[in-house]
C-alpha positions in Angstrom: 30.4 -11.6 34.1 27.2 -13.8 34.1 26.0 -16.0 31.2 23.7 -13.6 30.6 25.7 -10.5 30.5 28.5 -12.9 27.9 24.9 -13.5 26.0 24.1 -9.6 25.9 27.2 -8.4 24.8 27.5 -11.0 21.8 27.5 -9.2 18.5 24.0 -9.7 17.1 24.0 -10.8 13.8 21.9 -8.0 11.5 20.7 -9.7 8.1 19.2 -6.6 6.9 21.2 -5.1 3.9 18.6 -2.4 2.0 20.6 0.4 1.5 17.8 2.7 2.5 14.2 2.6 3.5 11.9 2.7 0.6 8.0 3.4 0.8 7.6 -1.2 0.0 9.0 -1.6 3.3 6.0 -0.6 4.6 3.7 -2.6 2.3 3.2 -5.8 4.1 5.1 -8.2 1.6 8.8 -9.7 1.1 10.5 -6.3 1.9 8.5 -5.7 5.2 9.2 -9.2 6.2 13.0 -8.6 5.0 13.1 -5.1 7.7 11.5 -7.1 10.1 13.6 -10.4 10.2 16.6 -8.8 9.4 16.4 -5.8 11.5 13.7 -5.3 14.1 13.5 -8.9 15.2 17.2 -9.7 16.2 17.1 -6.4 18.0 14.2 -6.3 20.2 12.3 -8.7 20.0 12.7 -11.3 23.4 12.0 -14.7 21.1 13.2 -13.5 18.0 12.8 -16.9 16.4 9.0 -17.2 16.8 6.8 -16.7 13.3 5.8 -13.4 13.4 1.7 -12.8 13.9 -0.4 -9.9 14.4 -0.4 -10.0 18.6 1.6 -11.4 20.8 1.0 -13.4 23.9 2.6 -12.0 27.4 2.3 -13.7 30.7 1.2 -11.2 33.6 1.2 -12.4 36.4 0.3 -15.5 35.3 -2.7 -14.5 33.0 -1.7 -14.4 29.4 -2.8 -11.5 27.8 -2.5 -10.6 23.8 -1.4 -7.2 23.3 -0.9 -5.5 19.5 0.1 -2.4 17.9 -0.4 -0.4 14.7 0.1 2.7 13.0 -2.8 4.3 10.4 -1.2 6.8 7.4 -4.2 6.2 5.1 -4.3 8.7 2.6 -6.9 9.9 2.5 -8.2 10.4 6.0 -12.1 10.0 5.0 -13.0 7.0 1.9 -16.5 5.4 0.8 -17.0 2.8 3.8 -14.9 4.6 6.6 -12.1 7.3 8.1 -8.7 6.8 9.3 -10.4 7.1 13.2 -12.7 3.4 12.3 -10.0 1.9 10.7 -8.0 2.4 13.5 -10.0 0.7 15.9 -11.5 -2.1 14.0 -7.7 -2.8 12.6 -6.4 -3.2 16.4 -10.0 -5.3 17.3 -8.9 -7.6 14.4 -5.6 -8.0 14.7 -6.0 -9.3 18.0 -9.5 -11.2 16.8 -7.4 -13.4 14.4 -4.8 -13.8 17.4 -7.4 -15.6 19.4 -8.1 -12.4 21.4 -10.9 -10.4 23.0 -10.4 -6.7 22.6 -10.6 -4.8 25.9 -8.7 -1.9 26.1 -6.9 0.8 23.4 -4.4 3.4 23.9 -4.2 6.2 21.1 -1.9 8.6 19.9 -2.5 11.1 17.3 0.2 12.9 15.2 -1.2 16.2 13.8 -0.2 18.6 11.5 -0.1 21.9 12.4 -3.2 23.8 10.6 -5.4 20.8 10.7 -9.0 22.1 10.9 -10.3 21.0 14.1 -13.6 20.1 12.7 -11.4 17.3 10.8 -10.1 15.9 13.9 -13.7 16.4 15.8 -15.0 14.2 13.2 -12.1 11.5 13.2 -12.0 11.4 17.2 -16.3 10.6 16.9 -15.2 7.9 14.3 -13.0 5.7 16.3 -15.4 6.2 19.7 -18.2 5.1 17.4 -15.8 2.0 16.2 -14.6 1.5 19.7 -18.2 1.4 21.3 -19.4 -0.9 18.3 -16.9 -3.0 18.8 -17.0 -3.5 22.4 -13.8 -1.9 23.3 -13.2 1.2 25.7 -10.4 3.8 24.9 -8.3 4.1 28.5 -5.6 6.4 27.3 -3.5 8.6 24.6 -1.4 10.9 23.6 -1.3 14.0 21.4 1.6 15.5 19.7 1.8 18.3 16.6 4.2 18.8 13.8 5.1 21.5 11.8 2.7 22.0 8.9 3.5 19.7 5.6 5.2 17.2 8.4 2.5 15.0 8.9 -0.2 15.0 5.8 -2.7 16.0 7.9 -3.2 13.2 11.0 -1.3 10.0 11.5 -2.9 7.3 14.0 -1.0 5.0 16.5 -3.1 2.3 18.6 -2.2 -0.1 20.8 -4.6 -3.1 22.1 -4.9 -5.3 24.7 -6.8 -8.1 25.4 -8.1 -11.7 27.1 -8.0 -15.0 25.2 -11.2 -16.5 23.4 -11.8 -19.6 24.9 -11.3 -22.9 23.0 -8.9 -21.2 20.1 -5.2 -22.0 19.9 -3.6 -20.4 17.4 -0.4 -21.5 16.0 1.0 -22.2 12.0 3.1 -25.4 13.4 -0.8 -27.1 14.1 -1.6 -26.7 10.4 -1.8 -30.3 8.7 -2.5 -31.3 5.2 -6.2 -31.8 4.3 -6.8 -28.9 6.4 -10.1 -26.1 4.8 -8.7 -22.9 4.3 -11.6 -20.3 4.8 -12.4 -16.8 3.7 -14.7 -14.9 5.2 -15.7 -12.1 2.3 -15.0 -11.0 -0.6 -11.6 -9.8 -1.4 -10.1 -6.3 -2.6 -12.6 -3.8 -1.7 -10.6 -1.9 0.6 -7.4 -1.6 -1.1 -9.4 -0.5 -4.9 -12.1 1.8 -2.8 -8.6 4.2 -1.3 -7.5 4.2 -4.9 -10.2 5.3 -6.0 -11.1 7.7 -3.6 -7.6 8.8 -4.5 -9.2 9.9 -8.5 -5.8 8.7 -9.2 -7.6 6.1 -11.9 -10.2 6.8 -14.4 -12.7 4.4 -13.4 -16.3 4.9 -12.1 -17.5 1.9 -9.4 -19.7 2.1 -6.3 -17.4 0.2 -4.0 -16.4 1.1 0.0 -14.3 -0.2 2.0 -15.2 -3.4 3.7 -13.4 -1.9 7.4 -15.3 -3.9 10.4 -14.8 -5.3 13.3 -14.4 -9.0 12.6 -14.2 -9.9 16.0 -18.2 -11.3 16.2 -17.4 -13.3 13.3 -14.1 -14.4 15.5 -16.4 -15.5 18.5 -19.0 -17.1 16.3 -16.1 -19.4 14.4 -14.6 -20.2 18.1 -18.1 -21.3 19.4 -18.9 -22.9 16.2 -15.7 -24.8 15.8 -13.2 -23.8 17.7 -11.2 -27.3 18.6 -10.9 -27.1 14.9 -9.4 -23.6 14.3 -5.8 -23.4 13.6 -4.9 -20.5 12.4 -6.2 -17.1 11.6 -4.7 -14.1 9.8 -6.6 -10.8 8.8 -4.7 -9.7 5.1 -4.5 -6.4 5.3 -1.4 -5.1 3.2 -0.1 -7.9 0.6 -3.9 -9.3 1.2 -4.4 -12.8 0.9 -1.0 -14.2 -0.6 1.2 -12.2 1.1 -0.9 -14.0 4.5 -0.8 -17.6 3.0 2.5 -17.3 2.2 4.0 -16.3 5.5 1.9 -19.4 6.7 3.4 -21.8 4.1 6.8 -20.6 5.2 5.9 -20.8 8.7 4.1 -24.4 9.0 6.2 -26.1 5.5 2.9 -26.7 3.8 2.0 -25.6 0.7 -1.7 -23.6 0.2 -3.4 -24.8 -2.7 -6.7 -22.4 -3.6 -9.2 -22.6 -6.2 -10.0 -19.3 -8.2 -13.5 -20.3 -8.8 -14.5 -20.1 -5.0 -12.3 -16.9 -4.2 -14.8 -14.3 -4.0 -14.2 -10.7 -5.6 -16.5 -8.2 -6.3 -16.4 -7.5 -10.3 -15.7 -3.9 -9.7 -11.8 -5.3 -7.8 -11.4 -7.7 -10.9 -11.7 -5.1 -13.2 -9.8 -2.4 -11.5 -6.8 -4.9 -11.1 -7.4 -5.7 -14.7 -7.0 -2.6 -15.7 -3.9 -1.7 -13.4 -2.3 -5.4 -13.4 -2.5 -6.0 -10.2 -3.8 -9.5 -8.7 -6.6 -9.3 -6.2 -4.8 -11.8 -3.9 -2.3 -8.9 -3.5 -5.1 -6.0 -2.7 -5.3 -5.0 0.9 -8.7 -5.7 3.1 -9.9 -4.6 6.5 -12.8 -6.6 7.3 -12.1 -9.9 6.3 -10.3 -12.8 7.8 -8.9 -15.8 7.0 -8.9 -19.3 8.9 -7.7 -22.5 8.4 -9.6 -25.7 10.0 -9.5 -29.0 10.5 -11.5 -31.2 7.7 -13.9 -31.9 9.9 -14.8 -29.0 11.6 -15.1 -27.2 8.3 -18.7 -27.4 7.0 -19.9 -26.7 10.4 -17.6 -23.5 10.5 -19.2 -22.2 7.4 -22.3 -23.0 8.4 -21.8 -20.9 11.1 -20.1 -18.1 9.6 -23.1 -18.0 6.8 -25.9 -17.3 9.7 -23.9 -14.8 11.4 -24.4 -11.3 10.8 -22.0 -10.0 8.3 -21.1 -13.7 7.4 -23.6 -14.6 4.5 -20.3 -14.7 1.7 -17.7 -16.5 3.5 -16.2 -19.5 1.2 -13.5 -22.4 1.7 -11.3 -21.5 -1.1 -8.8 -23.8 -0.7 -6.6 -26.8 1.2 -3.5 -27.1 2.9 -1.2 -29.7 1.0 2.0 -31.6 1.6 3.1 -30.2 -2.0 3.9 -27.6 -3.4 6.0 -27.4 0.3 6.0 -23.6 1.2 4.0 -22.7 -1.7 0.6 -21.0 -2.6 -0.9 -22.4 -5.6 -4.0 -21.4 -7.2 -5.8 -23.8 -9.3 -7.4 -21.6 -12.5 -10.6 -21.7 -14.2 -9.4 -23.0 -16.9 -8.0 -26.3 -15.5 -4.2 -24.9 -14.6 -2.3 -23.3 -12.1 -0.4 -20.9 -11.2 2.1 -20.2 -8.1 1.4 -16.8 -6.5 4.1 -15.3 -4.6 4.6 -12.2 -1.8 3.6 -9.3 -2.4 6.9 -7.5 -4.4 6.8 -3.6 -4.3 4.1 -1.3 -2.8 1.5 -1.2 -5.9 -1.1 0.5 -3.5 1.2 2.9 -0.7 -0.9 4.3 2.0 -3.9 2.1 2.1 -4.3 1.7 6.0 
């Protein structure tokens, strides 16, 4: 038997001890991350010790190529700002934008449910070719399957993207050093609180949509801009911003130290997570990014960001710190602080 085969046939140690899969494991925050560390990652994945991102970089044939997948369950299918058929694309676009990545190519798969009228799914397949062509991306491939009726709650969308590097971006959490800018490149929330609404699960009136985009423009504009200075990117979809910048604490051993005052939120989010106690930082987005640069490269970055289209309200809300080590901290308005963990639970289920 070879070393390998002795490797292969070593009991692999499984860390993962939830009883049962609950709808939080699916949420983005500690018990995702607990499914995929303890599960998933000894498993399958071929360097199951790397920090986990949103793509992952393969070597073809001696081009490296980023590559991504994602699953869409919003509920429900149409919201104010979007569908399920844009999300789709511009979530695979960004998740591969934050990676350092050009979109080029998507493969789709569509779950229906059996009595779906078609004019639903006529509409959703014109959504994601609209996204797709906006976004600079072609569709190559898919697949179709149907479920019995009440299987499937209607549609459920699978894409999986691939693309070539950006030029001049390396991303990677061990580059992050203290005194580093942490950027944001919107305002925060308005995804997450527009499904909710659009829900009429909450009695409470505000003219909010989504804020789903491609982020990719902004992507290329920061690399152009600043890109020697760029060292990590993340897009905080579910768990949002702290669930993000706490992974990268974790990963890098720094702590993230933000300042409420710059954080930008829309007053309709405040007071929606006012009402329903929920912290912005914890709220799901699908246009935004986050990035974290060198000190230098950091008014020049904004800059940038703030003449680009669709850039005008991006902020540096915070810096990366030797202390609190693995930590987020934000600093309050009122002089204070406060530490902000993972997202716990699933407050918001079915946001993306």
């Amino acid at each position: 038997m070879s070393a390998q085969d002795e490797a292969d046939a070593r009991p692999v140690a499984i860390r993962f001890r939830d009883p049962q899969i609950e709808m939080a494991h699916g949420a983005g925050g500690k018990a995702s991350r607990r499914l995929v560390e303890g599960l998933f990652a000894p498993l399958m994945f071929a360097n199951a010790t790397a920090p986990l991102g949103d793509a992952a970089l393969v070597d073809i044939g001696g081009t490296t190529v980023a590559i991504t997948t994602d699953s869409f369950v919003v509920k429900p299918l149409t919201f104010p700002g979007g569908s399920i058929g844009e999300l789709a694309v511009n979530g695979t676009v960004n998740d591969l934008a934050v990676s350092g990545a050009k979109a080029q190519a998507l493969v789709v798969t569509y779950v229906l449910e059996a009595g779906l009228p078609t004019s639903v799914l006529e509409a959703e397949v014109r959504a994601m070719a609209k996204a797709a062509h906006a976004a600079g991306v072609r569709i190559v491939a898919g697949d179709t399957k149907v479920v019995e009726h009440g299987k499937a709650d209607q549609m459920y969308v699978t894409t999986t993207g691939i693309g070539h590097l950006i030029g001049g971006l390396t991303i990677d959490p061990s580059s992050v050093r203290p005194g580093d800018k942490i950027l944001l490149s919107g305002p925060i929330g308005d995804h997450g609180i527009t499904i909710l609404l659009a829900r009429g699960e909450l009695d409470f009136e505000a003219n909010l949509r989504s804020d789903t985009r491609s982020v990719l423009s902004l992507v290329e504009t920061l690399a152009s801009a600043a890109g020697p200075g760029v060292r990590w990117m993340r897009d905080p979809t579910r768990g949002g911003v702290a669930t993000s910048l706490n992974e990268l604490a974790r990963d890098c051993g720094l702590g993230m130290v933000l300042f409420e005052n710059k954080i930008p939120i829309r007053d309709a989010v405040r007071g929606a997570c006012e009402l329903l106690g929920l912290d912005p930082l914890h709220i799901a987005n699908e246009g935004q990014f986050l990035a974290v640069v060198a000190p230098e490269y950091a008014d020049v970055a904004l800059n940038a960001l703030a003449l680009a289209p669709g850039g005008n309200e991006a902020q540096v809300i915070g810096e990366v710190r030797e202390q609190p080590a693995g930590t987020v901290l934000v600093t309050t308005l009122y002089g204070g602080s406060r530490i902000v963990d993972m997202l716990v639970g699933d407050p918001l289920p079915r946001i993306c």
